[in-house]
Each structure stands twice: as structure tokens, then as C-alpha cells.
Backbone as XML, in Angstrom:
<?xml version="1.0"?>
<chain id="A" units="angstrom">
  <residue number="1" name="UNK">
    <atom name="N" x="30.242" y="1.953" z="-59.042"/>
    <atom name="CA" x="30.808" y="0.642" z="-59.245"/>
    <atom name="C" x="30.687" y="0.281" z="-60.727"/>
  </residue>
  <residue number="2" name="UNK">
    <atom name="N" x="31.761" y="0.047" z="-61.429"/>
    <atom name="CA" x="31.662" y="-0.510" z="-62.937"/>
    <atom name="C" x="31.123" y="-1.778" z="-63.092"/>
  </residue>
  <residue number="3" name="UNK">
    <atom name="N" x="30.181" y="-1.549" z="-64.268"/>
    <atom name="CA" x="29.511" y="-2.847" z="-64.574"/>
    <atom name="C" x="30.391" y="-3.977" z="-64.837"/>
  </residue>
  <residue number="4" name="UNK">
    <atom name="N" x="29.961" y="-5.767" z="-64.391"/>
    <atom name="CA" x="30.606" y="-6.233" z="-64.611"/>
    <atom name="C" x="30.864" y="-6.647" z="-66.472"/>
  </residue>
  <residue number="5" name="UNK">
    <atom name="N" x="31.929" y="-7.203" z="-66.775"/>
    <atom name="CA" x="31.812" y="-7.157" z="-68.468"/>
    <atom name="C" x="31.013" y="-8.802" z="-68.326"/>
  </residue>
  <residue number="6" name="UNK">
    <atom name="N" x="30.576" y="-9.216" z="-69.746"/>
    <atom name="CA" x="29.961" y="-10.132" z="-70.037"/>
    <atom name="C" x="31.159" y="-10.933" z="-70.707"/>
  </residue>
  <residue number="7" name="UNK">
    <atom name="N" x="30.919" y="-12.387" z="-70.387"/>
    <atom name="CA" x="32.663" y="-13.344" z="-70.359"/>
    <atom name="C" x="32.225" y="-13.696" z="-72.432"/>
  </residue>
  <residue number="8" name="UNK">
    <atom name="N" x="32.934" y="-13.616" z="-72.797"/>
    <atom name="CA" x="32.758" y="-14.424" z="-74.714"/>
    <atom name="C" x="33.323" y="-15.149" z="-74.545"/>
  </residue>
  <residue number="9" name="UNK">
    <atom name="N" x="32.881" y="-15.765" z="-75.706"/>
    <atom name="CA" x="33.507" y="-17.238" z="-76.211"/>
    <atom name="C" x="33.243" y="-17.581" z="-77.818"/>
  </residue>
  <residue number="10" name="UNK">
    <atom name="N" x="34.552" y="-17.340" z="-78.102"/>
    <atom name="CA" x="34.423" y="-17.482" z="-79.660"/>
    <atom name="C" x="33.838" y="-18.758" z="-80.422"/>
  </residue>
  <residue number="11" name="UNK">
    <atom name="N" x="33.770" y="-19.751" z="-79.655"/>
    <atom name="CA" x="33.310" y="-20.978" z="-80.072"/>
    <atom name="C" x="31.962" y="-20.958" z="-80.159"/>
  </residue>
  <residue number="12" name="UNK">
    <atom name="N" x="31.763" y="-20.459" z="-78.537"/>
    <atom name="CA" x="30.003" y="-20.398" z="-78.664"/>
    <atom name="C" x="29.620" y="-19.499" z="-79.537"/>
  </residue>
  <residue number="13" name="UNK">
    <atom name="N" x="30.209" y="-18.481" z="-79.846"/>
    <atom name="CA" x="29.825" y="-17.321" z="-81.076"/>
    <atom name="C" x="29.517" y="-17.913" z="-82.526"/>
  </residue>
  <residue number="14" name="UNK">
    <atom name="N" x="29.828" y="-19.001" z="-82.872"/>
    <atom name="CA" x="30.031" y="-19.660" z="-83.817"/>
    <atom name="C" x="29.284" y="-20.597" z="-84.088"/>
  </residue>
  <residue number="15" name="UNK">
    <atom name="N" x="28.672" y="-21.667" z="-82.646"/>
    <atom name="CA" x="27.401" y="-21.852" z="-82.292"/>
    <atom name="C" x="26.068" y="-21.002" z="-82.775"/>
  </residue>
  <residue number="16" name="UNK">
    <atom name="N" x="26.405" y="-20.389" z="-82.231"/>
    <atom name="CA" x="25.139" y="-18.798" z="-82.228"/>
    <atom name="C" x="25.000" y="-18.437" z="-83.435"/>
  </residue>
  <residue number="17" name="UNK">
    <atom name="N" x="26.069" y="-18.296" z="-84.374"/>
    <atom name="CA" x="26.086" y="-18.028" z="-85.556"/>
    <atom name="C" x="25.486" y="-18.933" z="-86.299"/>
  </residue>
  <residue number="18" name="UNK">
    <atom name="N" x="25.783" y="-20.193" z="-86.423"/>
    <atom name="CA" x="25.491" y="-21.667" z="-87.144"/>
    <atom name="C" x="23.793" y="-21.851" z="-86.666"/>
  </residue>
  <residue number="19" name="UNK">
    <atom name="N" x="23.631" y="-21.511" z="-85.985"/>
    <atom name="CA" x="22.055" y="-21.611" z="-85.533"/>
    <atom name="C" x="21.297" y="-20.744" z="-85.987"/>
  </residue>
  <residue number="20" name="UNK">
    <atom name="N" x="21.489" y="-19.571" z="-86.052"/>
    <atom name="CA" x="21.050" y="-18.191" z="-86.698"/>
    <atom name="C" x="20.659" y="-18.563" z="-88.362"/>
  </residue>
  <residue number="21" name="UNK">
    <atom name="N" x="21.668" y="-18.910" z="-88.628"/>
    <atom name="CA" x="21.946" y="-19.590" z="-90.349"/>
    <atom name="C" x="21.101" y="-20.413" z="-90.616"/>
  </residue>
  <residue number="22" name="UNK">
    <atom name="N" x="20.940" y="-21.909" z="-89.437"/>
    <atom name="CA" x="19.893" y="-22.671" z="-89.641"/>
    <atom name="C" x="18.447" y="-22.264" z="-89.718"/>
  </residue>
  <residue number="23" name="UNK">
    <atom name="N" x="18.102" y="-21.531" z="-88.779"/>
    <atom name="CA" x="16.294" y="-21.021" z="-88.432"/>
    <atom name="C" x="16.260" y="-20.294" z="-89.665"/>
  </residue>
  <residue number="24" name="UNK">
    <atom name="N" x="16.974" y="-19.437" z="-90.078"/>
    <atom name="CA" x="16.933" y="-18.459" z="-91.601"/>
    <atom name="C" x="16.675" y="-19.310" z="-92.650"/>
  </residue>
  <residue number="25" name="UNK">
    <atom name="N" x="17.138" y="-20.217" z="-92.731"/>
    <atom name="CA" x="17.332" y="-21.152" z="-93.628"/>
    <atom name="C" x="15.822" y="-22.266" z="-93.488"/>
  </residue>
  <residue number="26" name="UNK">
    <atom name="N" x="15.434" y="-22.402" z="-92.599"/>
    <atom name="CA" x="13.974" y="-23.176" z="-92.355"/>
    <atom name="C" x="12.789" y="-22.055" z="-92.431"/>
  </residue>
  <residue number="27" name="UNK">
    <atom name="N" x="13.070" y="-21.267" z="-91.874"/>
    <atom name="CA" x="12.204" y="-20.522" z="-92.231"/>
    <atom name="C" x="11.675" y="-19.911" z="-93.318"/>
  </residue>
  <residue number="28" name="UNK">
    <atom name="N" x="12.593" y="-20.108" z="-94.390"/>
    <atom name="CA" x="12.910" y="-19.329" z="-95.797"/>
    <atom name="C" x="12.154" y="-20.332" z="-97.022"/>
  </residue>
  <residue number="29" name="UNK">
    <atom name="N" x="12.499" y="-21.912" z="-96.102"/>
    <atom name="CA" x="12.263" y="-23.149" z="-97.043"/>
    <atom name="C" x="10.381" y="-22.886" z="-96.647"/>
  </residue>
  <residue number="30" name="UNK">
    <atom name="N" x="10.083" y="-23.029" z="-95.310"/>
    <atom name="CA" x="8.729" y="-23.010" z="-95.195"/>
    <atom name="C" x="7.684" y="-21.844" z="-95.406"/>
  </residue>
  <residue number="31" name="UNK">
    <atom name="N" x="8.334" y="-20.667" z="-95.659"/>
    <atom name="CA" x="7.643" y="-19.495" z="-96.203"/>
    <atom name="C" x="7.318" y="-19.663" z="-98.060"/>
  </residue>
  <residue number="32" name="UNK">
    <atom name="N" x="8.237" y="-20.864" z="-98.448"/>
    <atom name="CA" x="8.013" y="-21.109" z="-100.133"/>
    <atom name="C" x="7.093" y="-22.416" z="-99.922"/>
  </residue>
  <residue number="33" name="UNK">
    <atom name="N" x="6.162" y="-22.616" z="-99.554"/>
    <atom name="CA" x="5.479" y="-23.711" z="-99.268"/>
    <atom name="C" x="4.273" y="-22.961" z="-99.414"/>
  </residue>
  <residue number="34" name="UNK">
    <atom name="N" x="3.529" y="-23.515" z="-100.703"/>
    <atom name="CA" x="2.469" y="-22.577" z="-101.874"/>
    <atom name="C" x="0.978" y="-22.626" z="-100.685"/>
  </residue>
  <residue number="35" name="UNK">
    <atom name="N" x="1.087" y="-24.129" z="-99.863"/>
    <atom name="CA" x="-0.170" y="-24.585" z="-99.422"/>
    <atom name="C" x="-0.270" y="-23.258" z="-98.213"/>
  </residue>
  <residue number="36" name="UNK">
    <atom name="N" x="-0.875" y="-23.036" z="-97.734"/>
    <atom name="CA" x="-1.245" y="-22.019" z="-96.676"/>
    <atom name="C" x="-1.385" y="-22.965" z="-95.028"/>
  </residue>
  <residue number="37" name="UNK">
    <atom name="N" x="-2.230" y="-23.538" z="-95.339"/>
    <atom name="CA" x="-2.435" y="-24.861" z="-93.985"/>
    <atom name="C" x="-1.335" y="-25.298" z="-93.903"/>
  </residue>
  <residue number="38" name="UNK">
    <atom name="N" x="-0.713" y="-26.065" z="-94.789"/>
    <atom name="CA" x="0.222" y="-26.605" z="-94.114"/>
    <atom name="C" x="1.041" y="-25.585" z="-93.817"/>
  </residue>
  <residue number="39" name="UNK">
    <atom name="N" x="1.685" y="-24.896" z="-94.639"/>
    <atom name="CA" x="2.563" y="-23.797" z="-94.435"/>
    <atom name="C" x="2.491" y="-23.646" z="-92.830"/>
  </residue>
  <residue number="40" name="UNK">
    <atom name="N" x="1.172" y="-23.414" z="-92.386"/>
    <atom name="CA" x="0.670" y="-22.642" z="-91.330"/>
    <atom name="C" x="1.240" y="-23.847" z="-89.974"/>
  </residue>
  <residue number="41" name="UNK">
    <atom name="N" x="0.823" y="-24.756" z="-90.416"/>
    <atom name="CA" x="1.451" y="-25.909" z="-89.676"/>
    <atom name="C" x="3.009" y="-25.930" z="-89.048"/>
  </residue>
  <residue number="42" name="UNK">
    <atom name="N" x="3.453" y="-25.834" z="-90.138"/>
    <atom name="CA" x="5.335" y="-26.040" z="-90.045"/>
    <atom name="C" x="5.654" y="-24.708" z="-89.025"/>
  </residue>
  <residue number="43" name="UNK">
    <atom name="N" x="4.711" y="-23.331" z="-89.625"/>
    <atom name="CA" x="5.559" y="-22.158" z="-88.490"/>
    <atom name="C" x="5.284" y="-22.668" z="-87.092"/>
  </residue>
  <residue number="44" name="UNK">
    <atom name="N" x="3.750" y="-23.025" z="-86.792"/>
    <atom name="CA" x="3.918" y="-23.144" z="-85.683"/>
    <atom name="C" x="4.220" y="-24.233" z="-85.467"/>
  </residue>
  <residue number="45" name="UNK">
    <atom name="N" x="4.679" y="-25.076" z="-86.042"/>
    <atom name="CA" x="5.610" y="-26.473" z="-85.097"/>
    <atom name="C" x="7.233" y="-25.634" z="-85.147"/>
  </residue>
  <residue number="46" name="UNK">
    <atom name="N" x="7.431" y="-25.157" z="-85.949"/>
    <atom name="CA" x="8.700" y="-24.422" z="-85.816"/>
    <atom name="C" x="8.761" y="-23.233" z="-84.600"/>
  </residue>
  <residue number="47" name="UNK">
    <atom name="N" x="7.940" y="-22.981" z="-84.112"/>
    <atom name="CA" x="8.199" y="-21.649" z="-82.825"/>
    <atom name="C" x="8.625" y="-21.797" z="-81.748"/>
  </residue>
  <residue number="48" name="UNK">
    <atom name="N" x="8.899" y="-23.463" z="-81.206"/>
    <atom name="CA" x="9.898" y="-23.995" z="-80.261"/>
    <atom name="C" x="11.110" y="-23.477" z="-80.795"/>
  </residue>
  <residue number="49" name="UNK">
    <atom name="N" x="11.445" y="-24.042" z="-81.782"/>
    <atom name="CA" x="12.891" y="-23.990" z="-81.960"/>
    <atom name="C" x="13.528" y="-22.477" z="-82.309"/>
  </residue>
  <residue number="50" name="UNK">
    <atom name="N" x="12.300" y="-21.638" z="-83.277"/>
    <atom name="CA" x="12.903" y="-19.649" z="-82.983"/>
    <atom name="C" x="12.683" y="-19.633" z="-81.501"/>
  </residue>
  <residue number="51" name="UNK">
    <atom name="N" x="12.013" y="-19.978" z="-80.410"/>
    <atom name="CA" x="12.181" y="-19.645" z="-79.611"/>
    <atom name="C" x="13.035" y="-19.708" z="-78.276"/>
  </residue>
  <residue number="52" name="UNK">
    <atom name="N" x="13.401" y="-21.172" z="-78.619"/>
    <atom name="CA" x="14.567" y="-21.682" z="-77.948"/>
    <atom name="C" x="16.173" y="-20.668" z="-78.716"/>
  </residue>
  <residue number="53" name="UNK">
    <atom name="N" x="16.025" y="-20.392" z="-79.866"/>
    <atom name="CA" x="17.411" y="-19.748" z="-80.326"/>
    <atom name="C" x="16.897" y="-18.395" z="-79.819"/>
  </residue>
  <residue number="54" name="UNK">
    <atom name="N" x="15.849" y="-17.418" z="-79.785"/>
    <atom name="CA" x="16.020" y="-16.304" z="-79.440"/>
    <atom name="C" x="16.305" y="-16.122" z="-77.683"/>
  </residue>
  <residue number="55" name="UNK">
    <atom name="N" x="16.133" y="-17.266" z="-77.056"/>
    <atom name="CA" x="16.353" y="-17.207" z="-75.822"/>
    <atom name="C" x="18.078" y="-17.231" z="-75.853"/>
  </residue>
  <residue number="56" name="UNK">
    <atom name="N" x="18.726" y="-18.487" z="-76.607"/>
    <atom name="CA" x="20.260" y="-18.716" z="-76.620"/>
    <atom name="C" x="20.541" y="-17.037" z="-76.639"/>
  </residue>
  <residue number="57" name="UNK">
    <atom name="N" x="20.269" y="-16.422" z="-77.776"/>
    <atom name="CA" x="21.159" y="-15.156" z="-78.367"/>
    <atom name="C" x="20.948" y="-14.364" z="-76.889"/>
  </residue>
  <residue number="58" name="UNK">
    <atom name="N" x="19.747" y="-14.061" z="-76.701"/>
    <atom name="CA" x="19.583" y="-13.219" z="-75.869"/>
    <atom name="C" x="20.201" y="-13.354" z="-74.339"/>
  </residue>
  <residue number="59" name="UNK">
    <atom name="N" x="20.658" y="-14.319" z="-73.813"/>
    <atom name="CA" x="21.042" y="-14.810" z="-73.159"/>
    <atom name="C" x="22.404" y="-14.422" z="-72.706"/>
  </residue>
  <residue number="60" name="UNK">
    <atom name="N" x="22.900" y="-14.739" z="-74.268"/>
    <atom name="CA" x="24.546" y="-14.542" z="-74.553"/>
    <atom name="C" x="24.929" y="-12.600" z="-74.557"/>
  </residue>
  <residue number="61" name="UNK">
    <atom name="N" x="23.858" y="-12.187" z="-75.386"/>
    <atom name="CA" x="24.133" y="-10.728" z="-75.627"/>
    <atom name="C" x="24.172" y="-10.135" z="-74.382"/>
  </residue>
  <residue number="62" name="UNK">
    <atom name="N" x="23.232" y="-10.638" z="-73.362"/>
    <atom name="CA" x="23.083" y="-9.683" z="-72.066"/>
    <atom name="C" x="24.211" y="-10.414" z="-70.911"/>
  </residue>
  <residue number="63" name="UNK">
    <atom name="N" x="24.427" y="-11.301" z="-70.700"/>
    <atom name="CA" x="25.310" y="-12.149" z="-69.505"/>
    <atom name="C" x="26.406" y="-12.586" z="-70.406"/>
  </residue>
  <residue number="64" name="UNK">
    <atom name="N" x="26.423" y="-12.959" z="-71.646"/>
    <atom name="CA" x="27.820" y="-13.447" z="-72.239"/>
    <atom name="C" x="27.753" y="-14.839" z="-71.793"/>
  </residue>
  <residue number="65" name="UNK">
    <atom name="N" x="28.902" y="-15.264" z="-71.413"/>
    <atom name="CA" x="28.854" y="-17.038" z="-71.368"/>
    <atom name="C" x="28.957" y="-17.221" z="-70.186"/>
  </residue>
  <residue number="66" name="UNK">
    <atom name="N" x="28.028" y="-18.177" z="-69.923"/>
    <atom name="CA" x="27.780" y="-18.423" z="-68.932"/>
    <atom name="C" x="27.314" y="-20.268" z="-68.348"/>
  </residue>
  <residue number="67" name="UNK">
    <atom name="N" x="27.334" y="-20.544" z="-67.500"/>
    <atom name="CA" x="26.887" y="-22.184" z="-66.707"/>
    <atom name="C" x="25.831" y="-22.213" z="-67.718"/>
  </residue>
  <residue number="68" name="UNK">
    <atom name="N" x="24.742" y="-21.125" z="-68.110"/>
    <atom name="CA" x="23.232" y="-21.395" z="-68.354"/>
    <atom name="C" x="23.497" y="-21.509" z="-70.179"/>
  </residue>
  <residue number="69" name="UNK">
    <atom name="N" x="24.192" y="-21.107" z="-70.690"/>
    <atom name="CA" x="25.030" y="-21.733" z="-72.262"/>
    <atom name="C" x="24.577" y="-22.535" z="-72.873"/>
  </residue>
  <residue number="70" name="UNK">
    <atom name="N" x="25.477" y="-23.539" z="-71.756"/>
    <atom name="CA" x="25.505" y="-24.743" z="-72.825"/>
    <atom name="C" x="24.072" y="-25.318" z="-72.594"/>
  </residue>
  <residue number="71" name="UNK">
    <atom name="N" x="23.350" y="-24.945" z="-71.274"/>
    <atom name="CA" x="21.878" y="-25.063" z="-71.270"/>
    <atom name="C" x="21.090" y="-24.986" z="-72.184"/>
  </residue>
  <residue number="72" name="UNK">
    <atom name="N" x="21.061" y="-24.296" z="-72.750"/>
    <atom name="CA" x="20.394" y="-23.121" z="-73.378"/>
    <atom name="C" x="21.169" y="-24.009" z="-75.088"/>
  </residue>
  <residue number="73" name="UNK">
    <atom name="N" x="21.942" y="-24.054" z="-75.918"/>
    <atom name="CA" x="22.074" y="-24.207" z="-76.527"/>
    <atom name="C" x="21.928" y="-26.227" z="-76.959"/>
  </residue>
  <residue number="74" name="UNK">
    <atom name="N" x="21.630" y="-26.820" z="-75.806"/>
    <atom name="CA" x="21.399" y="-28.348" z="-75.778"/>
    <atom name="C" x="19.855" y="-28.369" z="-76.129"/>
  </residue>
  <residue number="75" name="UNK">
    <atom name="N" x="18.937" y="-27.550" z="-75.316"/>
    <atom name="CA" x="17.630" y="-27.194" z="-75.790"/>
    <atom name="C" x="17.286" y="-26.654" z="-77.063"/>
  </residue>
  <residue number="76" name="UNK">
    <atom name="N" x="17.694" y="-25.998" z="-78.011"/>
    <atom name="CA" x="17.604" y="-25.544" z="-78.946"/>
    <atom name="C" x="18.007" y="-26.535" z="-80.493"/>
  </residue>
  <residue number="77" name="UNK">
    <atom name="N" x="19.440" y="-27.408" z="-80.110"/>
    <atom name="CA" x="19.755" y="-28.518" z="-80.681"/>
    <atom name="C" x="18.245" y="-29.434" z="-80.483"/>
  </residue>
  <residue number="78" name="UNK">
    <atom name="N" x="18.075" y="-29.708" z="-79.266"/>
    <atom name="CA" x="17.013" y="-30.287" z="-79.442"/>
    <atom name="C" x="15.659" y="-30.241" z="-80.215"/>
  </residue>
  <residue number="79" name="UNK">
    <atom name="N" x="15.256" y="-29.256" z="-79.961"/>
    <atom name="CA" x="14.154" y="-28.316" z="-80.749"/>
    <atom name="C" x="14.379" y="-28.655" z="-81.917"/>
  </residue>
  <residue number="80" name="UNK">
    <atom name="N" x="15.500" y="-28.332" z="-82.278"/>
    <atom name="CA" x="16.297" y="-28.413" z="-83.789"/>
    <atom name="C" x="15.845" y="-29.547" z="-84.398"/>
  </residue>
  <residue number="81" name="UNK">
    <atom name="N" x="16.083" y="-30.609" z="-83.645"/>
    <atom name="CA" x="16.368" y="-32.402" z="-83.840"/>
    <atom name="C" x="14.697" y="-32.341" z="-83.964"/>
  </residue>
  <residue number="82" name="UNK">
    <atom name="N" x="13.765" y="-32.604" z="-83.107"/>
    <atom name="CA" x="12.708" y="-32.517" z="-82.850"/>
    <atom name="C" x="12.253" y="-32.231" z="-84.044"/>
  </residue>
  <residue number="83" name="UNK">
    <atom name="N" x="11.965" y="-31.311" z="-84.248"/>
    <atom name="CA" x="11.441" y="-30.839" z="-85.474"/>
    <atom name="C" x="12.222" y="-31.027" z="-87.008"/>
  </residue>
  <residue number="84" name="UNK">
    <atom name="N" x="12.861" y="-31.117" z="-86.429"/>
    <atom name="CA" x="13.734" y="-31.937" z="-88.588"/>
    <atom name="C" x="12.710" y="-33.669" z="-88.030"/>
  </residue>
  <residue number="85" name="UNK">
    <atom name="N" x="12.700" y="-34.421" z="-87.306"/>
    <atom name="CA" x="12.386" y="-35.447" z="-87.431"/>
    <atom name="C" x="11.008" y="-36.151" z="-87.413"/>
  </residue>
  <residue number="86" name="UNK">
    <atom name="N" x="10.271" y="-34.754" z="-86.940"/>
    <atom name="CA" x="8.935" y="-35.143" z="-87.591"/>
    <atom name="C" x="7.957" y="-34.383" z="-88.817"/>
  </residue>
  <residue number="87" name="UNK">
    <atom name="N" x="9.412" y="-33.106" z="-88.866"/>
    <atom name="CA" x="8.829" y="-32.695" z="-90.535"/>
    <atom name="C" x="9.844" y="-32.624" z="-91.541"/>
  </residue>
  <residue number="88" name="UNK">
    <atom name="N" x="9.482" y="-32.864" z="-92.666"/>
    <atom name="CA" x="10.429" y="-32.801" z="-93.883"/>
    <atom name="C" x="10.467" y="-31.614" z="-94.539"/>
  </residue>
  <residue number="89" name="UNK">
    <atom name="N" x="11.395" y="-31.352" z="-94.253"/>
    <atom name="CA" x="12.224" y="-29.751" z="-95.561"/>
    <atom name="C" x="13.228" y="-29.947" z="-96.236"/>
  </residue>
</chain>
């Protein structure tokens, strides 16, 4: 029996992409942060939100698009939000 294919969606790809860009981009700002403690602070208040996006990608790469999506990518916005609003970069 042939596997079933996994459904895309160029929009959400673009999503996925734009999020990818963001965590690179926070992560890059808080790795130049001289203090060590705090430094140390920001990753782990930041590991919700890599972890909420490595769930999105992974999600998408293995099932493609799916009901659990836009799930998955409302949580991660969140994360996102969450954390820009109680730390400054």
C-alpha cells in the first residue's frame, strides 16, 4: 500500500519560514549579551518558544498540513508574544 503523501501549504511554509527567521534572530541577539546570568536567563525563558517552533516544523515535515497547524502555530505566536513582552531585545 503506498504511503499516504503529506498535504502543503505554501502559506503555512512561509509561516514556518518567518518563524525560523525570528528564533535565529533572538537567539543571535541573546547569545551577544556580555552578562552570563542574565544571558543565561533569556535562553531559558526563551526554550518555550524554540520549542513550540521545533514542534510546528516537525509537525509539518512529517504529516504536512494538517487540523493540528494552525494549533501548533497559535502556540508558538504565543510563546513568541509571551516572551517579547516580558523581555527586552
Amino acid at each position: 500500500m503506498p504511503k499516504k503523501r503529506r498535504k502543503l501549504n505554501k502559506d503555512f511554509e512561509k509561516k514556518i519560514y518567518t518563524s525560523k527567521k525570528n528564533v535565529e534572530l533572538v537567539l543571535a541577539k541573546i547569545y551577544d549579551i556580555d552578562d552570563e546570568d542574565i544571558q543565561k536567563e533569556y535562553i531559558s525563558a526563551f526554550n518555550d518558544v524554540v520549542h513550540s517552533y521545533d514542534q510546528l516544523k516537525s509537525d509539518y515535515e512529517l504529516t504536512g498540513f494538517n487540523d493540528n497547524s494552525e494549533k501548533l502555530i497559535a502556540e508558538y505566536n504565543k510563546a513568541f508574544s509571551l516572551f517579547e513582552s516580558e523581555f527586552e531585545i
